[in-house]
Structure formats: C-alpha cells, structure tokens
VOLOKE-847584 format. One record per residue (C-alpha): x, y, z. Coordinates in Angstrom, 2 decimals, padded with zeros to 5 digits. Layout:
N
        c1        c2        c3
         X         Y         Z
...
END
This chain:
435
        c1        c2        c3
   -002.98    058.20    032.27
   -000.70    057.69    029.86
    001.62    055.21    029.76
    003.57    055.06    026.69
    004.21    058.61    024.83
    002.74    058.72    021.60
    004.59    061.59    020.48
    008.12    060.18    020.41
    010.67    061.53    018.41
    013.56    058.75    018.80
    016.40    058.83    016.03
    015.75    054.95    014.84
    017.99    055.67    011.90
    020.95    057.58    013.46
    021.06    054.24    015.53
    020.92    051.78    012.93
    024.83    052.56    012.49
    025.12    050.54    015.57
    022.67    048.45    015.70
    023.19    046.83    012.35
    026.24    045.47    013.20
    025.28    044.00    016.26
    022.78    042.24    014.44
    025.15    040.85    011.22
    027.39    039.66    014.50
    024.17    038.15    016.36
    023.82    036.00    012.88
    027.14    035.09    011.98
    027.39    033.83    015.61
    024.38    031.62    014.91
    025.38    030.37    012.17
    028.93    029.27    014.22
    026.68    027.39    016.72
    024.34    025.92    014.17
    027.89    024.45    012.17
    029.84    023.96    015.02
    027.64    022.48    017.75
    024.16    022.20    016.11
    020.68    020.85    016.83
    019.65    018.34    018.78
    016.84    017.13    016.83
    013.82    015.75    018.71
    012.34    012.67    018.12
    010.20    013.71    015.79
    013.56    014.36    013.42
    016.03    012.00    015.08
    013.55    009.12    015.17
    012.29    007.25    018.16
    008.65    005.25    019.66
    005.87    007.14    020.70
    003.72    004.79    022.95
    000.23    006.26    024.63
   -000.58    004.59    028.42
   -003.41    004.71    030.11
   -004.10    005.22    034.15
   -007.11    004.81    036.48
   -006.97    008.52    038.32
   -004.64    008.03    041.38
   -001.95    010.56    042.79
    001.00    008.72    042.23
    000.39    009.00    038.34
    002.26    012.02    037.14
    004.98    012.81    034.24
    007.65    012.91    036.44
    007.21    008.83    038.37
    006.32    007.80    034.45
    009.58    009.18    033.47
    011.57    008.11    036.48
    009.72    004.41    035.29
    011.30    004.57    032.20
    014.76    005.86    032.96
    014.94    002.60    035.44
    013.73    000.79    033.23
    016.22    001.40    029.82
    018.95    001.59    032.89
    018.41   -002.18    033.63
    017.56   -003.08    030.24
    020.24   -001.73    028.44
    022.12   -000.14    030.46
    021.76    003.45    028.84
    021.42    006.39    031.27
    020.10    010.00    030.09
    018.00    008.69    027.00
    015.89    011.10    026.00
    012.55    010.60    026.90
    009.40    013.12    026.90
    006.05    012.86    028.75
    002.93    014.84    027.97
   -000.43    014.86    028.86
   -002.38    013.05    026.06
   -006.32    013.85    027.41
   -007.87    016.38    025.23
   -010.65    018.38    026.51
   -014.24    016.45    026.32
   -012.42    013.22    024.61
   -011.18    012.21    027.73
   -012.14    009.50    030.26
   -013.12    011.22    033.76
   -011.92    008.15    035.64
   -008.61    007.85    033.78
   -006.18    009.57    032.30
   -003.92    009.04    029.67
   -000.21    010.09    028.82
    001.93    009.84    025.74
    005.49    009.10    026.10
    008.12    009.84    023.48
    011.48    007.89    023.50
    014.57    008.71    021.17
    014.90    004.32    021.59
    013.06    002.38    019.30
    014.89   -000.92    020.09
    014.67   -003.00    023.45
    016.76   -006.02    021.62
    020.37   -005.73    021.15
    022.06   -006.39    017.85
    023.16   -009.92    019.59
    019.11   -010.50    020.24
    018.12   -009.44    016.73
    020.69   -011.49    014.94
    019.93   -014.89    017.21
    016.14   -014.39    016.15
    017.13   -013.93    012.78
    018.73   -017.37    012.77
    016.22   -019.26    014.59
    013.66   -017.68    011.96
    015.87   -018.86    009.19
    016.41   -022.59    010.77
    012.82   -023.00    011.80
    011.49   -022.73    008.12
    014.89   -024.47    006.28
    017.00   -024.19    003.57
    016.65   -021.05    001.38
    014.70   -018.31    004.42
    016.46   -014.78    004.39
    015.40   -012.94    008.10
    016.58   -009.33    006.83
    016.86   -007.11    010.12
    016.09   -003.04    008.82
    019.07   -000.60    009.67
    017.26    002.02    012.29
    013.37    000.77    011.83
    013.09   -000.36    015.62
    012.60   -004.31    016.12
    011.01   -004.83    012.63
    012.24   -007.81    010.69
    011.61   -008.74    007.09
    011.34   -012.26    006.24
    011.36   -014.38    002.74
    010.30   -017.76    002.16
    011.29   -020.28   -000.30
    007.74   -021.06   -001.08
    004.69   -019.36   -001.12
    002.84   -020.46    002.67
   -001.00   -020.05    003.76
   -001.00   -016.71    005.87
   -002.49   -017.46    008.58
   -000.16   -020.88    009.46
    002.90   -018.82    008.37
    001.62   -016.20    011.37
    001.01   -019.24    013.62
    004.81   -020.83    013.12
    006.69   -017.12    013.04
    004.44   -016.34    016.41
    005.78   -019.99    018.14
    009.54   -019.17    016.81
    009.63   -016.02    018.58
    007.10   -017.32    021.82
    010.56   -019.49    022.39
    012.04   -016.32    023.74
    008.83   -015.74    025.61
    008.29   -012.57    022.76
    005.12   -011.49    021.12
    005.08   -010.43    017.65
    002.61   -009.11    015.17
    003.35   -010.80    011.76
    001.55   -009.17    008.30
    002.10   -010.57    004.95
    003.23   -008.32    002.63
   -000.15   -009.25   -000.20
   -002.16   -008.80    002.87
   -001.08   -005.37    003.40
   -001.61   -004.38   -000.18
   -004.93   -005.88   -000.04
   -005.72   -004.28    003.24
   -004.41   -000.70    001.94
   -006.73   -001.03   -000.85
   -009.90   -002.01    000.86
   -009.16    001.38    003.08
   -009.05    003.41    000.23
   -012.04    001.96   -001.78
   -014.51    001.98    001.31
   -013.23    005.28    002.45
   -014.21    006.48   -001.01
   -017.70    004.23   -001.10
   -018.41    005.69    002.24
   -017.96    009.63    001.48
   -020.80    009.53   -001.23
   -024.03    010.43   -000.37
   -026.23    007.34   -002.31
   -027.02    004.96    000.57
   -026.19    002.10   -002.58
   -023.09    003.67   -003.27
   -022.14    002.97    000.77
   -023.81   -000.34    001.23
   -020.88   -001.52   -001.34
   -018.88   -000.79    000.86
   -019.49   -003.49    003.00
   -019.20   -005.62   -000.03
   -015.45   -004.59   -000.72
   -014.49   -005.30    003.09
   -016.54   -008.71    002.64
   -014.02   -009.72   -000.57
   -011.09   -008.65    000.99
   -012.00   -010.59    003.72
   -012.49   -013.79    001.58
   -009.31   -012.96    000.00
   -007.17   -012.99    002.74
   -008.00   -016.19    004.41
   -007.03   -018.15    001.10
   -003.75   -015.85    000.65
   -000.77   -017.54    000.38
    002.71   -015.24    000.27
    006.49   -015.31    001.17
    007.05   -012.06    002.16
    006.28   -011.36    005.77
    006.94   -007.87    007.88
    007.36   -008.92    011.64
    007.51   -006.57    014.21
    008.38   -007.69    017.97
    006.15   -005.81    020.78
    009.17   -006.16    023.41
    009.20   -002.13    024.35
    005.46   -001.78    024.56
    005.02   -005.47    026.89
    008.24   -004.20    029.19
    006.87   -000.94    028.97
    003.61   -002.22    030.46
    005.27   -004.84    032.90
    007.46   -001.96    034.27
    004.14    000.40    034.83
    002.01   -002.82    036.14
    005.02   -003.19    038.60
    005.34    001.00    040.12
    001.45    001.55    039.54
   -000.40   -001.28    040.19
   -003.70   -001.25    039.49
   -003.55    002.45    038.89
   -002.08    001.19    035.56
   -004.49    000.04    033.05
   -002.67   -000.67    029.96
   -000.87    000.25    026.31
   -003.00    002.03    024.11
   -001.22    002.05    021.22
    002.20    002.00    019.94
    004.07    003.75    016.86
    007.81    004.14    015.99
    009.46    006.83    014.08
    012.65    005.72    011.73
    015.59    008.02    011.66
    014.96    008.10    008.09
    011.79    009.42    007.99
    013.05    011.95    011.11
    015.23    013.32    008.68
    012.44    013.84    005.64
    010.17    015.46    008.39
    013.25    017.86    009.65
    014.58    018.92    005.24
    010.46    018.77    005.24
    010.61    021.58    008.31
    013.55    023.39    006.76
    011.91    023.58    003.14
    008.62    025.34    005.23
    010.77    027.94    006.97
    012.08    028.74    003.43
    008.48    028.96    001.50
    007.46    031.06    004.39
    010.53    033.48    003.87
    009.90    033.74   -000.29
    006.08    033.79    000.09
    006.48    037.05    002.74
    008.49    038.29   -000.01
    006.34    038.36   -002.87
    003.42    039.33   -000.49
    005.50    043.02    000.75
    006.67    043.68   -002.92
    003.23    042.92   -004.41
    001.36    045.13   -001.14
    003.71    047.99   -001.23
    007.05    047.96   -003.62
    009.69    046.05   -004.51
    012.28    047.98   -002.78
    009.90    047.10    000.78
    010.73    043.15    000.32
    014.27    042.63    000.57
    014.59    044.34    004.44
    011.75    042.80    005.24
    012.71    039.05    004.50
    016.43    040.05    006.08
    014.93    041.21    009.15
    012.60    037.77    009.41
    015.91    035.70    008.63
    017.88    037.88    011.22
    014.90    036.77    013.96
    014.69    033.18    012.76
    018.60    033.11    013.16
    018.02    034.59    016.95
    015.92    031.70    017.38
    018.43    028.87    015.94
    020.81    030.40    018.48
    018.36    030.60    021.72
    017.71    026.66    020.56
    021.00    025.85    020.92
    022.08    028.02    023.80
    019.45    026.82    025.99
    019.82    023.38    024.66
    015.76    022.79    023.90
    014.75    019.67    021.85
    014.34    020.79    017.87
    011.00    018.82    017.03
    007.44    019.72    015.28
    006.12    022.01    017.85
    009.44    024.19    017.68
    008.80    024.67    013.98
    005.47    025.73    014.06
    006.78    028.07    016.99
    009.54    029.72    014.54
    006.40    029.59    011.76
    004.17    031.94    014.12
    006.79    033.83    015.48
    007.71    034.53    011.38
    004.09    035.85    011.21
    004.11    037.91    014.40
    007.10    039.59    013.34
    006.39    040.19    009.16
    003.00    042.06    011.06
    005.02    044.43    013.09
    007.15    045.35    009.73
    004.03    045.53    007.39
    002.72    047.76    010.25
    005.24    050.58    009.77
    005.44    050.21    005.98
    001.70    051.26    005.95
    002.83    054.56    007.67
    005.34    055.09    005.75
    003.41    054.85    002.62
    000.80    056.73    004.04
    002.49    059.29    005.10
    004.29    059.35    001.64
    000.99    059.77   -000.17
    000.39    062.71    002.12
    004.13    064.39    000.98
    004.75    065.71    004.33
    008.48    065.29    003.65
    010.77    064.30    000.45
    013.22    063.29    002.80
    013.12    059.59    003.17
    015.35    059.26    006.23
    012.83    062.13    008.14
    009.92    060.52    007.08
    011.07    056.95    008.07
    011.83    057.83    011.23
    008.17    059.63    011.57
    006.46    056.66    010.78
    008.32    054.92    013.14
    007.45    057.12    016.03
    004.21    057.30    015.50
    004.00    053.15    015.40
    006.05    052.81    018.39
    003.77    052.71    021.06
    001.11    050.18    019.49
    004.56    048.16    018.57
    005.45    048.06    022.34
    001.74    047.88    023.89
    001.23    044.88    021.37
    004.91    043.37    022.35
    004.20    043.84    026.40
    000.53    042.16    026.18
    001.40    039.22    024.11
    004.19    038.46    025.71
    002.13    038.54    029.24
   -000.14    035.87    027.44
    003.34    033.97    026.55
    004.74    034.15    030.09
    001.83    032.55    031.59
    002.13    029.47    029.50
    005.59    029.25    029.91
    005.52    029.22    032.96
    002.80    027.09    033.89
    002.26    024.74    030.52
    004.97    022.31    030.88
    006.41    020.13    028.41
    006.85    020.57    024.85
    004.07    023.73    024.93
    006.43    025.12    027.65
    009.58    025.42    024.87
    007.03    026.60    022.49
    006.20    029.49    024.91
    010.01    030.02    025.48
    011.03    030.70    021.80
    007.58    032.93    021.04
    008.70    035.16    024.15
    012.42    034.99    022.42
    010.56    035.66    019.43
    008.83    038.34    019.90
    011.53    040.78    021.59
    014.20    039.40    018.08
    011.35    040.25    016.12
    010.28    043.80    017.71
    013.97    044.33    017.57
    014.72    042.95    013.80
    011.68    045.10    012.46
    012.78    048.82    014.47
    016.64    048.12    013.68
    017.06    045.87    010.54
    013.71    045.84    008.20
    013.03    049.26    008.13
    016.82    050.62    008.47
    017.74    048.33    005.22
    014.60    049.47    003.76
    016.26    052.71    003.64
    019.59    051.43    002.46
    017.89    049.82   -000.23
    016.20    053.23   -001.07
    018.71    054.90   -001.28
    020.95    052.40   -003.41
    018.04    052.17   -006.08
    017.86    056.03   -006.48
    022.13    056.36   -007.20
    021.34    053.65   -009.52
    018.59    055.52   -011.55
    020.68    058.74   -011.21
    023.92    057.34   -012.45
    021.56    055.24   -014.95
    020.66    058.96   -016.35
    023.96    060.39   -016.51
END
C-alpha cells in the first residue's frame, strides 16, 4: 500500500509567487518581535546560581515541591514573586546513586543579601582590620566581595579573622587569597600535564609539584582576598531540611553565573549561528555551484527567523540547549535542501530538459515523498519527547518539531524557488554581458 504518491507532479514554482511573500512577511515580522519585545534570555545568558541537591529516594521529592520550596522561600526572603527558577533531573544513567537522587536547580538570583546587607558587611570588614581596608562589593557577581589590606597578612589567620567578621551575622564564607589562587591554578596545570605522560617518573613529579605548592601556601602572606558568602546555598539547604526532612541530604555543589559572562556566552551563541550559516555556504557552492549557495543560506536564515519568532511567541527561556536546538534544526534543514540539489544536478547531467523551471520542479517531485516520510517520522520521534521529557529537553523538542515543518517549508518554497531566481538573474547577466 502506498501511502504517499511518488509520482507527483505539483507546480512548486508556479506557487513560489505566493509563497515567497508570505515568507519575506513571516521574517520581517520576526525581526519586529525580536526589536520590539525580544528574548528572554535564560540563565545561562542573563546570569544566575546553579546549585545541585541531593535526596534520599522518597515520594514527596519531585521538581515541582523543590520549586514550590524555592518560590516560598525568595518570597519570604526577599520578597520577589515569579523569579525564574528551573529544576531538572541531574542523575545520569549508571552515575547515579540507586538510593538517592539528585536535582539541579537553576535560579536567575544570584544574591540572597540586599544592597543594605552587602554594604553593612563591607564596613564591618573595613573596621575590623583598620585604617586603610577597601571591601569592594562586584556589580552583578552574586555575594562575592573583594577585599585589600594595608599590609601583607599570613593566609591562613587573614581566613580565620574575615570568617569571625562575617560569623557575627551568623554567615559562612569561603575566603581565597588572591597568590593562593595563582599558585593553586598553576599546580592544576603542571600536574595535569605531569600526569598525562606516560613515564611513571614523569607522574611521580607530580606529587612533588602538589607537595611545593603545598609548602608554599602555608607560609603565604597576601592582601588581596576574594570572599564569597554561602548565604543562598545554607538557606537553600535550611529551607529543603525544613519541607523534606530527612529525605533531604544536602548541597552538592554550588556555582554562579555573572550577567557578564551571560552575555559573552549569548554574542558567543549568536557568533555560532552565524559560522554555521557561512560554513553551509561555502560547503553548497564548493558541492554543487555557486549559484546553489545563496537560496540555500536564505532559506536556513528564513527557518532560523521562524524559530526567533516561535521563541518569543510562546515565551520559552533562550539558554544553551535552545541554541544547540536552532544548531540541529540548521542541519536537518541544509539536508533536506542538499537533497533536492542532488536531483537537480542529476537530472541536469542526464539533459532531460533545458528548461530550468521544468526540471526544478521534476526534481522536486520526485524528492517529495522521502522529504515528507522523513518530516512525519522524525517528528513522531520529536513528539514523544516533547511530550513526555519535561524541562529544558521539553523546549528543545518544541522548537525541533517547529523546526522541522519551517525547514521542510523554507527548503520546497524559498531555497530552491530563489535558486531559480538566482539562475535566472546570472544567465541575463552573461547575456547582456555578451551584447
């Protein structure tokens, strides 16, 4: 039985009259939303603390109480209501504990103090160690605080007096110098090098190196000291200890995101989308001709605009996982193009017409139903992910289904129509070039 005709003999090119425009309007209107209501960037862009947490197995533990936990728990703090906040599921196949389970929560806040609460601790760090102290406090780098000294201290009693200023406030802190780091950073770098070579002497000085940094450290003086207060991840924990119980076990880890570096990693994004665009470009003029890149590369850019406007339409968080969902569905698309460019050229190299328009739409026809069967059983892969994945993979389902019916669409009625276009512009040129 056959389901979809193979035999078609549809007019793509008749239609493209229409359907060109529609698609020049579909852009220009993302473009409008993009300018005039834009992104909402993620926290991967806009900057944030990511914060992994750790559960004995029990039913109450889900994303949806953690999230509720959280929500009460910036409500009371700070008063803030619809922060965004995202749970996933942080287990990974045979790496994870059977008896617990572990979740990672990403939160747009990076900041539990207030400016008030940062600027008293500021002072009392400056009056605690006297005349001539500077406490900087970072513009948007969470509850980090810089501190200078007048005098060089020992490390380890500067840590001890910086921990007591802030244990005053009933805060813990984690205090490195900023010689200790550089020392520290080094040490990484030299054993990770030591340890990579295959002589067994070679990797025994390793330990060496981590011996003399050791040695170095504990007679370190500086003045420069990086102090970072752990008040999200200890009333993170206290507010999980309090709804879970013993179900909760504790904080693995904790990491903050500046808006600063959010907005390297989203130009960073941007810049990849762009590379992809010019490398697909060289690739279809170096595989076929020239005259194939340009409608190709317009027809990707039409889809990737779809996408910006489904983004913002449907109001999904921009973030990491949404670019490398525009990246494949770039890729998915480019193959349905490059698919129908081998049949034209193919049927070109058999001459079974001169006429370009004729043998365009030919090629297409006799593509069309692996185009749709391909289309229809991805997309029923997609569907089932979207459905049932949840979270951030969920969105990333979303946009491939949006994807993949923009890009069937921008390949039929935009690549291969401007293809044409572009044909048929570069042969008036060569004739009027003659005359």
């Amino acid at each position: 039985m056959e389901l979809i005709k193979t035999n078609t003999n549809y007019d793509f090119i008749k239609l493209s009259k229409y359907t060109l425009p529609i698609a020049l309007g579909v852009t220009l209107l993302s473009i409008a939303l993009m300018i005039f209501v834009g992104f909402d960037a993620g926290i991967d862009f806009k900057g944030g603390t990511k914060i992994i947490l750790e559960f004995n197995d029990d039913d109450r533990v889900n994303r949806a109480t953690i999230k509720e936990t959280v929500d009460e728990l910036l409500e009371q703090k700070l008063q803030l209501v619809g922060t965004q906040i995202e749970i996933q599921d942080f287990d990974v196949g045979s790496a994870a504990a059977e008896e617990t389970v572990k979740f990672q929560i990403f939160s747009e806040l990076s900041s539990l103090l207030s400016p008030i609460d940062k600027l008293e601790l500021a002072k009392s760090l400056e009056k605690h160690f006297g005349a001539g102290t500077l406490a900087e406090i970072p513009f948007n780098a969470g509850d980090k605080f810089y501190l200078t000294l007048p005098a060089d201290w020992p490390v380890k009693a500067a840590y001890a007096e910086v921990k007591s200023v802030f244990a005053k406030k009933n805060l813990e802190v984690s205090v490195v110098s900023d010689k200790e780091q550089t020392i520290t950073t080094d040490m990484i770098r030299e054993t990770d090098l030591l340890l990579s070579a295959q002589d067994d002497q070679v990797k025994a000085e390793a330990d060496k190196v981590r011996q003399e940094a050791e040695a170095k450290i504990k007679l370190l003086k500086d003045d420069r000291f990086t102090i970072e207060v752990q008040v999200v991840k200890d009333s993170i924990a206290a507010a999980m200890k309090d709804k879970f119980g013993d179900a909760f076990v504790g904080v693995l880890s904790t990491a903050s995101v500046s808006a600063s570096v959010g907005k390297e990693l989203f130009q960073s994004a941007m810049v990849a989308m762009l590379y992809a665009l010019i490398g697909i470009l060289l690739y279809m003029s170096l595989r076929f001709e020239a005259r194939f890149g340009p409608g190709a590369v317009i027809g990707l850019a039409h889809t990737v605009f779809i996408l910006f406007a489904a983004i913002i339409i449907f109001d999904i968080k921009f973030t990491l996982p949404i670019v490398a969902a525009i990246l494949t569905v770039i890729g998915y698309a480019i193959n349905d193009t490059i698919i129908v460019y081998d049949r034209i050229r193919e049927n070109m190299q058999k001459g079974i017409t001169s006429d370009m328009a004729t043998l365009t739409n030919k090629s297409m026809n006799e593509t069309l139903s692996r185009t749709i069967v391909t289309a229809i059983t991805t997309m029923l892969a997609v569907t089932s992910i979207w459905l049932f994945g949840g979270g951030t993979i969920s969105d990333f389902a979303f946009l491939f289904i949006v994807g993949i019916i923009a890009g069937t669409y921008s390949s039929l009625f935009v690549a291969i129509p401007l293809t044409l276009k572009f044909d048929v512009w570069a042969k008036r040129r060569r004739r009027r070039a003659r005359a």
